[in-house]
N, C-alpha and C positions, 0 to 999 in steps of 0.2 A: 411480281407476286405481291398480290394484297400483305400488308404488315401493320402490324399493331404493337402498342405499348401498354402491356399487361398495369393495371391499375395497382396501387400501392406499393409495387416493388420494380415498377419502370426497366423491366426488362422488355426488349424487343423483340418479338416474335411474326413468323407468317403465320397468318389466318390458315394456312391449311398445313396438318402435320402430318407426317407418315408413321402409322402404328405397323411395327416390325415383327407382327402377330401371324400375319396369315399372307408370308412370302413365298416366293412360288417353291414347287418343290419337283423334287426328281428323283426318284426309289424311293420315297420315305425320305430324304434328307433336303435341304434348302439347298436348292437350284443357286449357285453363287454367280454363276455368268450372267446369269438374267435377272437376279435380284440387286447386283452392283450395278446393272446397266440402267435400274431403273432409279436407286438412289445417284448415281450422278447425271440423269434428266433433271432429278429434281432439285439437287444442287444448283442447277445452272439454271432453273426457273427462277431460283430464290427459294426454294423453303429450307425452312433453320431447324425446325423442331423436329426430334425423332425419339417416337417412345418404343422401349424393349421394357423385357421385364424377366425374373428368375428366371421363369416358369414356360416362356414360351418358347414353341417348337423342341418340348422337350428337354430345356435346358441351354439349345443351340442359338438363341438370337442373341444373348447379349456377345457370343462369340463373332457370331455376324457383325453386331455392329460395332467390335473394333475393328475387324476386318476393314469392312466395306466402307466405314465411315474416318474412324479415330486414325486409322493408318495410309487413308488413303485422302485426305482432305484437311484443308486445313484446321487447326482445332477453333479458330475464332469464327470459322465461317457459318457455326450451325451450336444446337445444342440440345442436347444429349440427357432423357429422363430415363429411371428404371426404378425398378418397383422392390420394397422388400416383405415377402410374403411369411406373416406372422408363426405361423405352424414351422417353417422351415428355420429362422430364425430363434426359436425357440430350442429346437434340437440342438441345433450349434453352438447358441450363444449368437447375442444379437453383434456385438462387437466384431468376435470371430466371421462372424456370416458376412458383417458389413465389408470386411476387409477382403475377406475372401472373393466377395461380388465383384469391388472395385476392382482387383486384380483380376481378374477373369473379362471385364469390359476394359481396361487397358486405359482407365483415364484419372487422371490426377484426382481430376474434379468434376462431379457429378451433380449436373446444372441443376437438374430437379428431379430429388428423390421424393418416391411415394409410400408410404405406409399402405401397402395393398390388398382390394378389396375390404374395406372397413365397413363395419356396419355397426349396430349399438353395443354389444358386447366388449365391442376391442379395443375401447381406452383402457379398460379395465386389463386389458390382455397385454398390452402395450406398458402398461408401468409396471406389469407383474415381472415382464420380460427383459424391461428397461432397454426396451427399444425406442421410445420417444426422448430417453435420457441421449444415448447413443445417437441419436439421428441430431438432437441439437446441439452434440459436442463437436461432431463431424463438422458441422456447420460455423462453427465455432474457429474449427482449426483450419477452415477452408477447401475442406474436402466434401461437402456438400454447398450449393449456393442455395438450394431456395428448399421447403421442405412441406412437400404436400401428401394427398391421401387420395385415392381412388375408391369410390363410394359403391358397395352391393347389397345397404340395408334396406331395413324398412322409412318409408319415406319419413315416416314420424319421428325416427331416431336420428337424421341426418341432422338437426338443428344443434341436439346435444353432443356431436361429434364435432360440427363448425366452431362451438361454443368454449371447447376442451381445452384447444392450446390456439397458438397466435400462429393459425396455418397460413401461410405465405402463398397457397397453391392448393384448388383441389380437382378433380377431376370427376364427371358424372357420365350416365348414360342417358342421353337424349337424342330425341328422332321427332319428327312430328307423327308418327304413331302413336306413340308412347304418349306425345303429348295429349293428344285427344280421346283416344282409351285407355290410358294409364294415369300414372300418377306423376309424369315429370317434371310439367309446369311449375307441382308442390316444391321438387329440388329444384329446379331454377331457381324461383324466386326466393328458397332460404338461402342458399348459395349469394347471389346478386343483389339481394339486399345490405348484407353485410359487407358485400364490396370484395368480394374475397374474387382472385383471378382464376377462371374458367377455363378448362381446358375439357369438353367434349368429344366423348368414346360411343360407339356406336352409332354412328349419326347416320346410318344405312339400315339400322337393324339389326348386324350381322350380316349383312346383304342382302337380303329378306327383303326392302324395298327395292331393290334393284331386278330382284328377278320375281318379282309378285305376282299376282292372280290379272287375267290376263284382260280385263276390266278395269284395272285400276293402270296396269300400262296403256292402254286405249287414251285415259283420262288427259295421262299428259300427251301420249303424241298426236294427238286432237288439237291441246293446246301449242304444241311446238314440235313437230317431227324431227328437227335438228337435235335434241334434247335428250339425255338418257333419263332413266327414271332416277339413275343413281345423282343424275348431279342437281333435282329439285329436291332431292332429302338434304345434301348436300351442303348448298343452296338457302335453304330450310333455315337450318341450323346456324351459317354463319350471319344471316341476316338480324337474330335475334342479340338484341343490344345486349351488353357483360360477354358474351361469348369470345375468349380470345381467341383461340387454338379449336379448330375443328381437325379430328384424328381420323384419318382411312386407311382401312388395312387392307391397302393397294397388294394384287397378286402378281398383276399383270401391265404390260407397259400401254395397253388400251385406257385401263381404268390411269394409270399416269398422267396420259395426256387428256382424259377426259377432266381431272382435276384441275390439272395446270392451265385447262382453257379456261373455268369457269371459276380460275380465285386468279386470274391476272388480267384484272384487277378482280375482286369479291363482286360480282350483278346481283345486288341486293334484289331481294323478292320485292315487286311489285304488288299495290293492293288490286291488282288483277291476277297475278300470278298466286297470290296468295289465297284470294280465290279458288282456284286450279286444284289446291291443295284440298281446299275443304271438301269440296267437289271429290275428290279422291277417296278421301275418307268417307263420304254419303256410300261411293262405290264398295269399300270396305263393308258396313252395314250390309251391305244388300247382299254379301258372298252366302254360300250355302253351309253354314258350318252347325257344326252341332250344336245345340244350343245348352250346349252345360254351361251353368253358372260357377260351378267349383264348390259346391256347398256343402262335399263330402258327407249329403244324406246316404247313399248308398257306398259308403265305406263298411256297413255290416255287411257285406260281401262274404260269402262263408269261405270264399277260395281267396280272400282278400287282395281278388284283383284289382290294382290301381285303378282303376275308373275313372276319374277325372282327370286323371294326368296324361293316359292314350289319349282322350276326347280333346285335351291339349293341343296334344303333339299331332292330331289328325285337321285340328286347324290349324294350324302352323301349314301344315303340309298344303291348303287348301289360300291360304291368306297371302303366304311366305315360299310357298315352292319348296318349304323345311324339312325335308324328308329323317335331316338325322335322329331327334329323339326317336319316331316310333321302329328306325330302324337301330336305333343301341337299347330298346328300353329292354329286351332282354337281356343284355347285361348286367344289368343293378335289378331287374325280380328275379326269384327262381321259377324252375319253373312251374312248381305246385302253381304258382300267384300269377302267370302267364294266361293271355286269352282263351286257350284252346281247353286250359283247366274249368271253365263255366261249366258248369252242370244244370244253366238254365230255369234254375229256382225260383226265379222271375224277385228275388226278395229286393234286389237294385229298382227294377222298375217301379214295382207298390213305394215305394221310399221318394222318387225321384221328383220333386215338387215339378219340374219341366214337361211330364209325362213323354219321356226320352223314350226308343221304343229301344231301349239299351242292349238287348241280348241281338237284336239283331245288326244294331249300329256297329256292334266287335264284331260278328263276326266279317260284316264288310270289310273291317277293318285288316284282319287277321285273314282274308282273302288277297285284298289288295299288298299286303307284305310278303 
């Protein structure tokens, strides 16, 4: 297994981690025979790194991962990050919460905790809450080692979150999607400038590139039929210099060993391979999606149907194979504010700078679901 030595705080880590987010599951519950069978594949490849957090599976992973890890393996042979989520901490008390997490993951010492999901509001939330106080006393007493942050803002305000305190550790979301139609490049480079060690979440998408538009899979098994699409995002990601920790939330013991072949050793991307990628992305371009900008001209909607967010969630489905938002987005409208509410006013279209031919784009939409 590829390994690296996190810069500034010279902890040793594999280049690929296992995020214990999206493990398999059985009734609604986490599948444990086949989810231990995959953390100790990956023990015996070599990977060290395992992130859980409050929040996932309900509450159920950081259980997991005493189970599977803390209790069944050695404690020096890996190490062990989870997350503390600001809202929940708050209720409890950050102290209380802190103590109470450790106890519930079953471990003395907790390699590397994250102040979770941060974005530019939440220094301010964090001292209000004195939970940054709490996480550097932890640290202090040896019951936290390293103390970083998991980042969900705006790219603008990630500088003044690096800038806040002397973060030992942060964690972002990058893909080479993101990097070429989004904005992640912007967080790299504030990140990795400053030197701060890198630990990379969603470096699939969401899986999204693994099971994409069936154009952009062509692209690479054109380039390498041997190859998943999942392990050139992969792939992607570890090859970009600062990147310590590249995190997949492995479900299944295919996508296991499709990791474990392609980070032992790391097959940095070739400036051919890299190539391959851009090429991918041109294929991206060329998909059939709607062409909303987001420009929320046609928010005067009298039935104030989301508009730009279905149009979202419909390329997602088209881009990504993402079928979840447009099929939960009736749960967060009602359903006054739901497609089938158009009254066909056409007032979205006159507004719509794309000249979107909108009322009828929903109701494809609202067929197709």
């Amino acid at each position: 297994m590829e390994m690296r030595t996190m810069p500034t705080i010279g902890e040793k880590v594999s280049r690929l981690g296992m995020g214990l987010m999206r493990l398999p599951t059985a009734d609604g519950k986490i599948d444990y025979n086949t989810a231990e069978a995959m953390i100790d594949r990956l023990m015996e490849a070599g990977v060290t790194y395992y992130d859980t957090a409050f929040m996932y599976h309900g509450g159920e992973s950081e259980i997991f991962a005493s189970k599977a890890l803390l209790s069944r393996h050695p404690r020096d042979s890996f190490t062990i990050a989870t997350k503390m989520p600001l809202g929940e901490a708050e209720k409890a008390g950050a102290q209380p919460f802190f103590d109470a997490q450790q106890k519930k993951l079953g471990a003395d010492t907790i390699d590397f905790y994250l102040m979770h999901g941060i974005n530019g509001g939440s220094i301010d939330h964090m001292a209000r809450i004195g939970a940054d106080e709490v996480a550097r006393k932890m640290k202090r007493d040896g019951r936290i080692r390293y103390h970083g942050f998991s980042y969900h803002g705006a790219t603008d305000d990630l500088p003044k979150v690096l800038d806040a305190f002397p973060w030992d550790f942060c964690q972002i979301q990058l893909n080479y999607y993101d990097w070429y139609a989004g904005e992640a490049q912007k967080l790299y480079e504030a990140v990795t400038s400053r030197n701060v060690p890198l630990v990379v979440m969603e470096p699939v998408h969401g899986g999204g590139l693994a099971r994409c538009h069936p154009d952009i899979i062509k692209v690479f098994t054109d380039a390498n039929p041997e190859a998943s699409a999942a392990s050139w995002a992969m792939r992607w990601c570890g090859s970009l210099p600062g990147v310590d920790v590249v995190l997949s939330g492995m479900s299944d013991m295919s996508q296991v060993e499709d990791n474990i072949r392609h980070f032992s050793p790391l097959a940095q991307l070739t400036d051919a391979e890299q190539s391959v990628v851009e090429r991918a992305m041109d294929a991206f371009k060329k998909l059939p999606l709607v062409p909303c900008t987001e420009c929320n001209y046609c928010a005067k909607c009298p039935k104030e149907i989301p508009i730009p967010r279905i149009f979202g969630g419909q390329n997602d489905v088209v881009r990504f194979g993402s079928s979840w938002f447009l099929m939960n987005y009736r749960n967060w409208t009602k359903p006054e504010n739901q497609i089938p509410a158009c009254i066909e006013c056409g007032t979205c279209e006159a507004a719509c700078p794309q000249g979107i031919n909108i009322i009828e784009r929903l109701k494809g939409i609202e067929e197709s679901l």
